[in-house]
C-alpha positions in Angstrom: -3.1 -19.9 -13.4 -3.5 -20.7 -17.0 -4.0 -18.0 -19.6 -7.8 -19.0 -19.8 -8.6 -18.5 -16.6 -7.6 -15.1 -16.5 -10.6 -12.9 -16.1 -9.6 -8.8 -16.4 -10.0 -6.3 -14.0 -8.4 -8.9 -11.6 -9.5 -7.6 -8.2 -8.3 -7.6 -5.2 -9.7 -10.6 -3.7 -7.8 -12.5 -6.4 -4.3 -10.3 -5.9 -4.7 -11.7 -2.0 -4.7 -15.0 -3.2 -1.1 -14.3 -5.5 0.6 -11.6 -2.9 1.6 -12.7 0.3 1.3 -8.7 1.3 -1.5 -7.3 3.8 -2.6 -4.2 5.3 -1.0 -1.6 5.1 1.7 -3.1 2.6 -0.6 -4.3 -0.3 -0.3 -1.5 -2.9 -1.9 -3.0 -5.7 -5.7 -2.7 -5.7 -6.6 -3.6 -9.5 -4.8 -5.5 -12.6 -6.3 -4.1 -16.2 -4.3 -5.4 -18.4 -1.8 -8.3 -19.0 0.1 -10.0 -21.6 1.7 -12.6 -19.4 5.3 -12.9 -19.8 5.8 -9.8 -21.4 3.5 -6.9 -19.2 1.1 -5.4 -16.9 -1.1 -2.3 -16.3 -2.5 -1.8 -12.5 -4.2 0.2 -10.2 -3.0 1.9 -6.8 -5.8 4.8 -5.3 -4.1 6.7 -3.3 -6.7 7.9 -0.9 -5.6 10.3 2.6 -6.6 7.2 4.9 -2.8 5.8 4.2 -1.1 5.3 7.5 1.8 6.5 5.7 0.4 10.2 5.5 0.2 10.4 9.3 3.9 10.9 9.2 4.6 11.7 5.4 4.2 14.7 6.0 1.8 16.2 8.9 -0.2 19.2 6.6 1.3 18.5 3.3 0.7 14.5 2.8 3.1 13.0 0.2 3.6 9.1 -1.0 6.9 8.1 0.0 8.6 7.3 -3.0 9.9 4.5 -1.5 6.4 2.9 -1.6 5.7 3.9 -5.1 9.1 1.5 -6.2 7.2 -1.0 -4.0 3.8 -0.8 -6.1 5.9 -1.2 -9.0 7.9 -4.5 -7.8 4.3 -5.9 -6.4 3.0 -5.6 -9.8 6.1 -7.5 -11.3 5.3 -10.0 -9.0 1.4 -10.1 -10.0 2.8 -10.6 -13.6 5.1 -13.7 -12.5 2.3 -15.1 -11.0 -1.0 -14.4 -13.1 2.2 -15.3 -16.4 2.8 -18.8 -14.5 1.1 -22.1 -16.0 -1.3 -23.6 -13.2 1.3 -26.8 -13.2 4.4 -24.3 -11.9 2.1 -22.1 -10.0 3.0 -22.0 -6.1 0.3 -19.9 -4.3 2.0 -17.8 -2.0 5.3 -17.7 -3.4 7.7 -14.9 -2.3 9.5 -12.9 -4.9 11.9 -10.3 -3.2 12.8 -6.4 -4.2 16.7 -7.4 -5.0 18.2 -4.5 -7.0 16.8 -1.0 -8.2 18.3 1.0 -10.8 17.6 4.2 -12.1 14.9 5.3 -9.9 13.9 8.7 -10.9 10.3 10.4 -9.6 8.9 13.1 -11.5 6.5 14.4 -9.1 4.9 14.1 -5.7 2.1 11.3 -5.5 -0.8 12.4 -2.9 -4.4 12.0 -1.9 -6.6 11.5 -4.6 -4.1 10.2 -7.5 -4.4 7.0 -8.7 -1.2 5.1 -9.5 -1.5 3.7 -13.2 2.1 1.4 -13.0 3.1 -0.7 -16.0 5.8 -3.2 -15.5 7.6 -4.3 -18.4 9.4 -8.1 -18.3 13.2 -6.8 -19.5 14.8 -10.0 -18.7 14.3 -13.5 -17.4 17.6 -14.9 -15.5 17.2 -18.3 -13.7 14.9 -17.6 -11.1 15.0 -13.7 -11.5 13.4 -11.2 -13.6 14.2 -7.4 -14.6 11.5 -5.4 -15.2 11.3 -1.7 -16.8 8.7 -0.1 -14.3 6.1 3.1 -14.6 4.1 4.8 -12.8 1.8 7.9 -13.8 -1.0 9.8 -12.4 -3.6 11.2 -15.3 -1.2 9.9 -17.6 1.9 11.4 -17.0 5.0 9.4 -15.1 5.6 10.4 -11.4 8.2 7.6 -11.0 9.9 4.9 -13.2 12.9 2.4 -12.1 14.7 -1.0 -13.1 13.5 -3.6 -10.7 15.1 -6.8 -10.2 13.2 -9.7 -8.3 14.2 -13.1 -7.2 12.1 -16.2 -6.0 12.8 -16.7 -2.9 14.1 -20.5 -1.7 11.9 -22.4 0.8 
């Protein structure tokens, strides 16, 4: 996709077309900002129908933290593919979660919050990239990690 084409909010009929994730792992609803090659803002509501919060935990429903590293690293990959020039562009090209570092989560994420994650390109190596990831709810972080993703061969 070249830069021009790039209309914001991206929604999530678009994100289907660059994410090769479905129900119930797409957990990126909304891109509002971007400055390809360099960052991204997007959107995850959080709402009780999760099938996650069946089990996550009966009474007391809580976002597996687990899935909120995962919003992050699908928003990396939204930023390699909304940064890539329509000429490299491969629809439906898999990126994969490789390496986390210095995961920390600040507080629980539940019913009703809506993610605001911000992935930050650290690093480009070969066919890899580091990002510095965010995520807050009503502007303060709930988690933040290093996230390294490679393209995947095929």
């Amino acid at each position: 996709m070249s830069e021009d084409a790039i209309k914001l909010p991206v929604d999530v009929s678009c994100i289907l077309h660059l994410l090769p994730h479905r129900y119930p792992f797409l957990l990126v609803d909304r891109v509002i900002e971007l400055e390809p090659h360099q960052r991204i803002r997007a959107l995850k509501n959080v709402t009780y129908n999760e099938p996650f919060f069946q089990g996550h935990f009966p009474g007391r429903p809580v976002m597996p933290g687990v899935l909120v590293i995962e919003a992050m690293a699908q928003a990396g990959g939204l930023l390699t593919q909304l940064s890539a020039d329509k000429d490299n562009h491969k629809e439906g090209q898999l990126f994969y979660l490789v390496k986390v570092d210095n995961a920390r989560f600040n507080r629980m994420v539940v019913p009703g919050d809506q993610l605001d994650i911000e992935v930050k390109v650290k690093r480009l190596i070969r066919n890899m990239a580091l990002y510095e990831c965010a995520a807050r709810v009503d502007d303060k972080v709930v988690a933040s990690a290093e996230i390294l993703c490679a393209e995947g061969k095929g």
